[in-house]
C-alpha positions as CSV (number, residue, x, y, z in Angstrom):
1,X,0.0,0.0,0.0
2,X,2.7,2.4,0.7
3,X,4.3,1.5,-2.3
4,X,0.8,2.2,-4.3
5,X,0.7,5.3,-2.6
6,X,3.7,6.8,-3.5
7,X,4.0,6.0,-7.6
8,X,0.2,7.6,-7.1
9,X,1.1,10.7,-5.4
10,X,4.5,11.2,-8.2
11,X,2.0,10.5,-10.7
12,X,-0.4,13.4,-9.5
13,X,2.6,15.6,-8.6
14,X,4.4,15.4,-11.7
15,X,7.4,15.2,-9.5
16,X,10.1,12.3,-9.0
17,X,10.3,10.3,-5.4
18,X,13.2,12.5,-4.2
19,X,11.6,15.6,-4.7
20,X,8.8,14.9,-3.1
21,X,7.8,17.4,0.3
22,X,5.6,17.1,3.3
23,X,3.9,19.7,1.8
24,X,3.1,17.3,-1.2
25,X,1.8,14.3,1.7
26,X,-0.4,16.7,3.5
27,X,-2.0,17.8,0.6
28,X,-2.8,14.9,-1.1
29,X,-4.3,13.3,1.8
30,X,-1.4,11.0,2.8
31,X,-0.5,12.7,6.3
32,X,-1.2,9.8,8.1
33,X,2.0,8.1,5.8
34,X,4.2,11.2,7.1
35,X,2.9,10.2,10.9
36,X,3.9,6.3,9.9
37,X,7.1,7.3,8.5
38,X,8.5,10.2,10.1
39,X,9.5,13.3,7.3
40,X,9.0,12.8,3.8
41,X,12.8,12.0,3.2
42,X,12.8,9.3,4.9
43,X,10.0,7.7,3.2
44,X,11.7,8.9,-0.1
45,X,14.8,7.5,0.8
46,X,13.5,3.9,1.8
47,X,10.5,4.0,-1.4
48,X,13.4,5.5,-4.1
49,X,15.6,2.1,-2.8
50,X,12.8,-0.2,-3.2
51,X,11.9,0.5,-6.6
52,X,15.8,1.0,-7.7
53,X,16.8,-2.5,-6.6
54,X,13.6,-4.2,-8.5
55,X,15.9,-3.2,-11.4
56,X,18.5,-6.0,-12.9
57,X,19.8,-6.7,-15.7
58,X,21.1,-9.8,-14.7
59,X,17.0,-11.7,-14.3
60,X,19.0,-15.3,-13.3
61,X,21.0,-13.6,-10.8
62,X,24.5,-11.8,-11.0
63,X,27.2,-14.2,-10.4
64,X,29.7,-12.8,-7.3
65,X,27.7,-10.1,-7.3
66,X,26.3,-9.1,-3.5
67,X,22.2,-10.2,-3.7
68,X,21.1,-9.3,-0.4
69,X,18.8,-6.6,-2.3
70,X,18.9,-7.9,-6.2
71,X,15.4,-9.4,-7.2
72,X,17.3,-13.3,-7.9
73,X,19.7,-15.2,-6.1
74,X,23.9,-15.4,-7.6
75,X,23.6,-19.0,-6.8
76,X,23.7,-21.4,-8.7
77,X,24.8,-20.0,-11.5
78,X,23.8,-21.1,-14.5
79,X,20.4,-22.1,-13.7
80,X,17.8,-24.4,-15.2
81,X,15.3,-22.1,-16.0
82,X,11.3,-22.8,-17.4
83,X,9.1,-20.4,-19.5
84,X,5.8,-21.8,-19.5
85,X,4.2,-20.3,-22.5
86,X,0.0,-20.6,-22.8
87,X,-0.1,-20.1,-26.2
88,X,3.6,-20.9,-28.5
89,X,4.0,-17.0,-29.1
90,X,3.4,-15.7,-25.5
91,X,7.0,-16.2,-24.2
92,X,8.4,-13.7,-26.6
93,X,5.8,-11.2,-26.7
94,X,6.0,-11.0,-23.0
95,X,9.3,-11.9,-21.8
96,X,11.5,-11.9,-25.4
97,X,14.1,-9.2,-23.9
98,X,14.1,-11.2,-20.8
99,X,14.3,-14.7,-22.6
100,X,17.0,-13.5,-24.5
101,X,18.9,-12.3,-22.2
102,X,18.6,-15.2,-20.0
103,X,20.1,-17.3,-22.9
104,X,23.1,-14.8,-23.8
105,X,23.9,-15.2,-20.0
106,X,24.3,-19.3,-20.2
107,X,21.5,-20.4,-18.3
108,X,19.6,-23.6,-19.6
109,X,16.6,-22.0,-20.8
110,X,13.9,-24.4,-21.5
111,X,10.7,-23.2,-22.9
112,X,7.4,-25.0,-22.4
113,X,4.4,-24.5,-24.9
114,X,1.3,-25.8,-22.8
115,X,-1.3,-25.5,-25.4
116,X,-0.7,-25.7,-28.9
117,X,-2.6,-22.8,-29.9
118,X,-4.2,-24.5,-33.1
119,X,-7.7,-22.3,-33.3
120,X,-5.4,-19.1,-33.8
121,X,-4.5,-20.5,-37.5
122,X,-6.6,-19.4,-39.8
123,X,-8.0,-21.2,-42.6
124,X,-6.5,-19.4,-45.3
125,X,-3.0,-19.3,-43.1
126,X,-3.5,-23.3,-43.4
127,X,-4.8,-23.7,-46.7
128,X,-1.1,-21.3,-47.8
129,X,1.2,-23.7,-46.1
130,X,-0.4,-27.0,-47.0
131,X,-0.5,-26.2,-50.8
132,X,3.1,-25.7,-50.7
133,X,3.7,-29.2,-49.2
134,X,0.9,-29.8,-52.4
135,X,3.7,-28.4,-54.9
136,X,6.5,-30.5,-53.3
137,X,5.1,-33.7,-53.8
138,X,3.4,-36.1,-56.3
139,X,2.1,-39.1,-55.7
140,X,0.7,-40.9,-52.8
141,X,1.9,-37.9,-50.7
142,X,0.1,-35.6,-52.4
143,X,-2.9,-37.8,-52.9
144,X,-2.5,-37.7,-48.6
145,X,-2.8,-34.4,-49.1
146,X,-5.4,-33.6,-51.1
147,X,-8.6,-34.1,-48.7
148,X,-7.4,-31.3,-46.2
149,X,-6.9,-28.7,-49.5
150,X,-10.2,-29.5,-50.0
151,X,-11.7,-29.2,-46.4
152,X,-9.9,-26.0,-46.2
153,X,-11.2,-24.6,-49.4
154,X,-14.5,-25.6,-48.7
155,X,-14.7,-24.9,-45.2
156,X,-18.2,-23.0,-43.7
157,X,-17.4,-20.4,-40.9
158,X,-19.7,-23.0,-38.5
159,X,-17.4,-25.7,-38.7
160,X,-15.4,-27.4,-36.4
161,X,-11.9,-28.3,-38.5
162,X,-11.5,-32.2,-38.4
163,X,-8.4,-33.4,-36.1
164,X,-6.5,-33.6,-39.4
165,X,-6.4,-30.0,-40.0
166,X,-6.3,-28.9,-35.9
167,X,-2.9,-31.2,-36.5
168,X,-2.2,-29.1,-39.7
169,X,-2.6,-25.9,-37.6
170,X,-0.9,-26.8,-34.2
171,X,2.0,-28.2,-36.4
172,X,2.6,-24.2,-38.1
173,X,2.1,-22.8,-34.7
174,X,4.9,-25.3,-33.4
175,X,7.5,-24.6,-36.4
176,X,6.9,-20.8,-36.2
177,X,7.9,-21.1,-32.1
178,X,10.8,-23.0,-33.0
179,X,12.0,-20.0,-35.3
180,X,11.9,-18.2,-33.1
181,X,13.3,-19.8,-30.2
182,X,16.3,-20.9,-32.6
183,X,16.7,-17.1,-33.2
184,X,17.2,-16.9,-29.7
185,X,19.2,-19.3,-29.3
186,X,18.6,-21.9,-27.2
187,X,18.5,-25.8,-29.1
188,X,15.3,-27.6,-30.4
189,X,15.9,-30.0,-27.7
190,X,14.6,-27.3,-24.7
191,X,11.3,-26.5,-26.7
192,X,8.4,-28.7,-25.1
193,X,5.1,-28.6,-26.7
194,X,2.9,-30.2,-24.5
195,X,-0.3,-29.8,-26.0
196,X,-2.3,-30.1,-22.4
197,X,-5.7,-32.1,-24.0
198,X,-7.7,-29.4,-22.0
199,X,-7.1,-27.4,-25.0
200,X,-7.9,-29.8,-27.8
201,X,-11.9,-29.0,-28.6
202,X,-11.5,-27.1,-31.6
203,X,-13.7,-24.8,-30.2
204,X,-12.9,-21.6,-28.8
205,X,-14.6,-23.0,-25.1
206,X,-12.1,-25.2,-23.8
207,X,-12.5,-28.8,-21.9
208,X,-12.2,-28.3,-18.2
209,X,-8.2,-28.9,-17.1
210,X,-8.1,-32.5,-15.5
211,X,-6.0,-34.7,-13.7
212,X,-3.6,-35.6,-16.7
213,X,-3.1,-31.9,-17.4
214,X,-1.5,-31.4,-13.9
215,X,0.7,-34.6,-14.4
216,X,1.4,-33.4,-17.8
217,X,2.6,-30.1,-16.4
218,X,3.9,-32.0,-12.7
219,X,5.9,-34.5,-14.7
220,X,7.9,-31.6,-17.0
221,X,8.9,-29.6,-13.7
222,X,10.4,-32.9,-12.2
223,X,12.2,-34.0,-15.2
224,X,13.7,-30.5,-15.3
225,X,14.0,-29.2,-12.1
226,X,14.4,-25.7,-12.9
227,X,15.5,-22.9,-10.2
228,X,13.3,-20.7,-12.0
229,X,9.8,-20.7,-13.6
230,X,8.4,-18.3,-15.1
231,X,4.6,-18.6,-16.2
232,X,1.7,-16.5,-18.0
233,X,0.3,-14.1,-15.2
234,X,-1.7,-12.2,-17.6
235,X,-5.2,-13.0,-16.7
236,X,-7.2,-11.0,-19.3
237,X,-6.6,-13.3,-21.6
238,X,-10.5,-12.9,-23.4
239,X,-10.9,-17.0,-23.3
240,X,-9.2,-17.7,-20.3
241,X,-6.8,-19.9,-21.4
242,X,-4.3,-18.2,-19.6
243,X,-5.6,-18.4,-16.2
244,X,-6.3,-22.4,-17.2
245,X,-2.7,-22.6,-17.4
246,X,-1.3,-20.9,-14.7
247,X,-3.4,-22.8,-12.4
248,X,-2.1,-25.7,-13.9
249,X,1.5,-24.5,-12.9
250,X,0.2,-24.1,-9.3
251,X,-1.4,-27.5,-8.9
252,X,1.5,-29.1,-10.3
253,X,3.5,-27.2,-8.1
254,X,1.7,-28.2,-5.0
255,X,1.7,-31.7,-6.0
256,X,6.2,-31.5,-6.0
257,X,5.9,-29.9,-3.0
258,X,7.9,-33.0,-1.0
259,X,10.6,-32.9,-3.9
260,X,14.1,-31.5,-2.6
261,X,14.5,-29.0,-6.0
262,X,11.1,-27.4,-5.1
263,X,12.2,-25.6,-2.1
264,X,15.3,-24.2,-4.4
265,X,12.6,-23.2,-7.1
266,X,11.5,-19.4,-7.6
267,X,8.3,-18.6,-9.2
268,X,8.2,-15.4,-11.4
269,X,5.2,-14.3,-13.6
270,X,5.2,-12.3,-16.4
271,X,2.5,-9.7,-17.8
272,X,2.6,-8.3,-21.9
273,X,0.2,-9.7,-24.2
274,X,-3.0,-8.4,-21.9
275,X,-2.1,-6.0,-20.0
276,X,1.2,-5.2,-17.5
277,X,2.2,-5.3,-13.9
278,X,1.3,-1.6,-11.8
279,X,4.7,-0.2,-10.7
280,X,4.1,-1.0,-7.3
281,X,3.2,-4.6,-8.0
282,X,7.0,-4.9,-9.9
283,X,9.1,-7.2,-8.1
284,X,12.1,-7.5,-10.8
285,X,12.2,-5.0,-13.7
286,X,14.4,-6.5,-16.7
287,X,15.7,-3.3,-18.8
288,X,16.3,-3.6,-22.3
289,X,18.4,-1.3,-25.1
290,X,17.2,-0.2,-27.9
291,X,19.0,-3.3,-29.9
292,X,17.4,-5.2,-27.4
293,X,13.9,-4.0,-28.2
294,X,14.7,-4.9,-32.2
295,X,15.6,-8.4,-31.2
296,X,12.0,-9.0,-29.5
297,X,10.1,-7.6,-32.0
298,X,12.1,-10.1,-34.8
299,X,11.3,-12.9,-32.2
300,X,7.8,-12.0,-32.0
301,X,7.7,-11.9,-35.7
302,X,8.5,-15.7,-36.8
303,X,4.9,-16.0,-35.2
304,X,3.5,-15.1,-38.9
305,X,0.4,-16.3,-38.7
306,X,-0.3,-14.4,-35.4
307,X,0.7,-11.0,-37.0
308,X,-1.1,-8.7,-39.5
309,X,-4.9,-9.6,-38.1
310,X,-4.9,-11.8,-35.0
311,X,-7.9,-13.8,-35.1
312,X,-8.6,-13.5,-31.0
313,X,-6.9,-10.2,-30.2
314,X,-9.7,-9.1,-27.5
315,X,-10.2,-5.6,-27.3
316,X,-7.4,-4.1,-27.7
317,X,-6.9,-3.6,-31.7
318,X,-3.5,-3.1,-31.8
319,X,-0.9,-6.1,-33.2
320,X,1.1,-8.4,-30.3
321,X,4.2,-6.7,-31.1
322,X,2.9,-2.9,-30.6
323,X,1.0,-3.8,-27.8
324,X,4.5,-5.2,-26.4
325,X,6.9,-2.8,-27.2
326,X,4.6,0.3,-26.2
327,X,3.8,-1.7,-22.6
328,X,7.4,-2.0,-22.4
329,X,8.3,1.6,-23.4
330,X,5.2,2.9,-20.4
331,X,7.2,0.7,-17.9
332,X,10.3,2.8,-18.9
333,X,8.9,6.4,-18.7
334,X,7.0,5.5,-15.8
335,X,10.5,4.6,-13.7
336,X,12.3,7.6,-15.6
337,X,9.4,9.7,-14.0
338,X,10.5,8.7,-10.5
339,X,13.4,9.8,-10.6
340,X,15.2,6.1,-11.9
341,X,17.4,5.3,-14.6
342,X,16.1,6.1,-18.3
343,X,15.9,3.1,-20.1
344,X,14.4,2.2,-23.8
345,X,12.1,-0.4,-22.1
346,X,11.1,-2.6,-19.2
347,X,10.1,-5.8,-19.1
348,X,8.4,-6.3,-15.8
349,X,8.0,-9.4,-13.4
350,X,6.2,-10.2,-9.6
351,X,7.6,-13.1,-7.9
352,X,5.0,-15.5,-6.8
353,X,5.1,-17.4,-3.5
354,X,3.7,-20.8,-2.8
């Protein structure tokens, strides 16, 4: 609450932390903060450090760096670190700065896709990519072929695609993630497509998350055991398949709680595709350089078929990549408005406890 207070009254004062008086407390109706706290510049002091050390560079900890007020531990070092993705493009449109910077600092970045995002292909996205494999091939192969051309081209906006062409779909969704997590660099070997069956309806209403999705998700985290997950926070996703899958995370979670690794395992979420963290919400703020910002957006762009009119885009009209890049710019101003380093962006994080 104090730290709510505080980005609310620079925000109304135009002024940074430091710079803010008594004067500025009593008249905004926060005296009883000054009464808490003592004078204004010792609650400016102590707020101005909070929000300072959320900010690393370094998101799987600095090695021989002091940590006693970085966001992430310097041990170990590297890590074994999990993205859980909901959907195979959510990783780099919410974390890609992060992600990257993960990689370039060697820790063994593993990146699981929990559903395989299949109704966000559109039919004539499908119908493109199949009729190439058409041109490649004669014969029985193309004969194979053939009936899912013709579903596609004769498809009525009612209809449910048959599991053949849900296959077709998750398969472009998987190869566009793997271009882009090859840009990043980390091998084909981390990228885990899990395809949780809650997801596989082909219908925009999803099957309720069962038992096998949490063992699904449970027996991924064990094989890994990662010091650091990271996972899809972003609740605002309009068909809720985002909240579906982090609450897989936490069951799963619960259910290692008597494995040894688990008690060494932080839990970070992310925010980006929906919305973004409030300031004083941020628990680890990940800057990023302008080249920085470029690599995301190429990241985010190997997702073609999510780009240039995304089929379930909610409310919000602009493209993944805009909505990224100007969440992550807002994230920026708003610390440079405190009275904290100017960066070109911020990617922001809230560490989760369970």
């Amino acid at each position: 609450m104090k730290r709510k207070a505080i980005v609310w009254l620079c925000e109304i004062t135009g002024k940074s932390i430091l710079k803010l008086t008594d004067e500025d407390y009593n008249k905004n109706g926060l005296s009883d903060l000054l009464a808490l706290e003592g004078t204004s510049y010792g609650i400016n002091i102590k707020m101005f450090n909070h929000f300072q050390n959320t900010i690393s560079g370094w998101p799987g900890g600095k090695p021989g760096a002091d940590d006693s007020t970085r966001p992430e531990r310097k041990t170990p070092n590297p890590k074994r670190v999990i993205i859980f993705s909901p959907h195979p493009d959510d990783d780099v449109i919410s974390m890609g700065g992060t992600f990257d910077r993960l990689v370039s600092q060697g820790h063994d970045v593993h990146v699981a896709y929990q559903a395989s995002g299949n109704v966000a292909v559109s039919d004539h996205d499908a119908l493109k990519f199949i009729e190439v494999s058409s041109d490649m091939f004669t014969g029985e192969l193309k004969l194979k072929i053939e009936p899912l051309i013709k579903e596609l081209k004769n498809k009525k906006a009612d209809k449910i695609d048959s599991p053949e062409v849900r296959q077709l779909k998750g398969f472009i969704r998987k190869r566009e993630a793997i271009s882009a997590t090859r840009y990043i660099g980390i091998p084909d070997s981390n990228t885990h497509f899990m395809n949780l069956p809650f997801y596989e309806t082909g219908r925009i209403k999803k099957n309720p998350p069962s038992k096998k999705d949490v063992l699904m998700t449970a027996s991924l985290i064990n094989k890994i055991k990662p010091h650091q997950i990271y996972a899809a926070g972003d609740l605002e996703d309009p068909h809720g398949t985002h909240k579906v899958c982090l609450d897989l995370v936490f069951e799963a979670l619960k259910s290692l709680k008597g494995e040894k690794f688990i008690k060494d395992c932080w839990l970070w979420l992310y925010r980006g595709a929906w919305l973004e963290w409030d300031i004083h919400e941020i628990d680890m703020a990940v800057p990023m350089s302008p080249a920085q910002v470029l690599r995301k957006r190429n990241a985010i762009f190997f997702h073609q078929t999510q780009k240039d009119g995304v089929m379930f885009q909610g409310q919000d009209l602009r493209e993944f990549w805009v909505r990224a890049e100007e969440r992550n710019n807002e994230t920026a101003e708003k610390y440079k408005k405190m009275g904290l380093a100017d960066y070109a962006a911020i990617e922001s994080f809230k560490r989760h406890y369970y």
